[in-house]
C-alpha positions as CSV (number, residue, x, y, z in Angstrom):
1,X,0.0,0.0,0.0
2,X,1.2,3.4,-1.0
3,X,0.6,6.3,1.2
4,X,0.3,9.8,-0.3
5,X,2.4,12.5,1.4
6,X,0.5,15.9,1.9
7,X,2.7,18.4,1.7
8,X,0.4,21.9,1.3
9,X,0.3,24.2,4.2
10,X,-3.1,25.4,5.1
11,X,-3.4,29.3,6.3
12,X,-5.0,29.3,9.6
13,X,-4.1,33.3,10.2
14,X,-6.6,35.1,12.0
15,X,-6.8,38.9,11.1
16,X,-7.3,40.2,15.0
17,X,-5.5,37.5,17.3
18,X,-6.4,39.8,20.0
19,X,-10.0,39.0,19.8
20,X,-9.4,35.2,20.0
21,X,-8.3,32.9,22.1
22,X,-6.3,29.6,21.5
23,X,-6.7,26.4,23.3
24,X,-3.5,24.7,24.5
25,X,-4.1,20.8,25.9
26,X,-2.0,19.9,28.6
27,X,0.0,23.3,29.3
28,X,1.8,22.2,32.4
29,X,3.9,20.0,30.1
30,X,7.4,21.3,28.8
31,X,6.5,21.3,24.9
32,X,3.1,23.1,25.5
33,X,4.9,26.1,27.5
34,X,7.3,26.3,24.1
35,X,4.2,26.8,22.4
36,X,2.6,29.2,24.4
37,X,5.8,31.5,24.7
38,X,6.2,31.2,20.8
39,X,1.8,32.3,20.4
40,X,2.2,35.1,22.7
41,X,5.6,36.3,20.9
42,X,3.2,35.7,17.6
43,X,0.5,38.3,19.0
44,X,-2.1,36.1,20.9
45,X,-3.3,37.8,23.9
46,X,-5.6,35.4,25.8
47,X,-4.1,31.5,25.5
48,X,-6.6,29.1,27.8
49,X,-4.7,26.2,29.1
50,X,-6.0,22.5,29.8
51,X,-4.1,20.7,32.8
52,X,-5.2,17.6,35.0
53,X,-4.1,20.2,37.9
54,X,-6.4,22.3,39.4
55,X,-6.4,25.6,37.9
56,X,-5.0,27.8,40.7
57,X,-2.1,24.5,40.5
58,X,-1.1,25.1,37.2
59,X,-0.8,29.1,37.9
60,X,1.5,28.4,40.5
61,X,3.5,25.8,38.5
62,X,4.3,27.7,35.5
63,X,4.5,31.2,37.6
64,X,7.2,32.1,35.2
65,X,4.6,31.2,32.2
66,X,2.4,33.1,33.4
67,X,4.5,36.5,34.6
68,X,6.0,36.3,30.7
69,X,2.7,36.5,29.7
70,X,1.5,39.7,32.0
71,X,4.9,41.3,31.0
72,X,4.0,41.0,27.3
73,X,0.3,42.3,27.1
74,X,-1.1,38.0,27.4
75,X,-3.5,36.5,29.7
76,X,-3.6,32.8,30.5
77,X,-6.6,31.1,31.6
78,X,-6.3,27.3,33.2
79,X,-9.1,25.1,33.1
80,X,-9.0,21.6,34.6
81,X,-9.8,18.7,32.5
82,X,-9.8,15.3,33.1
83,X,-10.9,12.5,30.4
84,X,-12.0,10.4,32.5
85,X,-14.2,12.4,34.5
């Protein structure tokens, strides 16, 4: 069986990033806080943030996250989530 390589990049700009928010699962985790440093440095200013941790948890955990973000016009917003709940 041959599989076919896609290759195009789709455009998923949005014109006022300020008016939107961006959902990042499991933000307490070391490749989701890349992420979110590298969306606010693109422009987003409100990033909400899934964790297994309770939400004033993940606040305290990425305290750095979070104080890059106030320092750089961003809000983050943590919401607990569990799957199997």
């Amino acid at each position: 069986m041959i599989r076919k390589k896609y290759t195009k990049m789709v455009d998923v700009s949005i014109t006022s990033k300020s008016a939107e928010a961006v959902l990042v699962t499991g933000i307490t985790g070391y490749l989701a806080t890349e992420n979110v440093k590298a969306l606010i440095d693109d422009g987003w200013t409100t990033i909400r943030g899934t964790s297994r941790k309770s939400p004033d948890d993940a606040k305290l955990y990425l305290s750095k996250l979070v104080k890059y973000a106030e320092n750089n016009g961003a809000t983050i917003d943590f919401v607990q989530l569990d799957i199997l709940d």
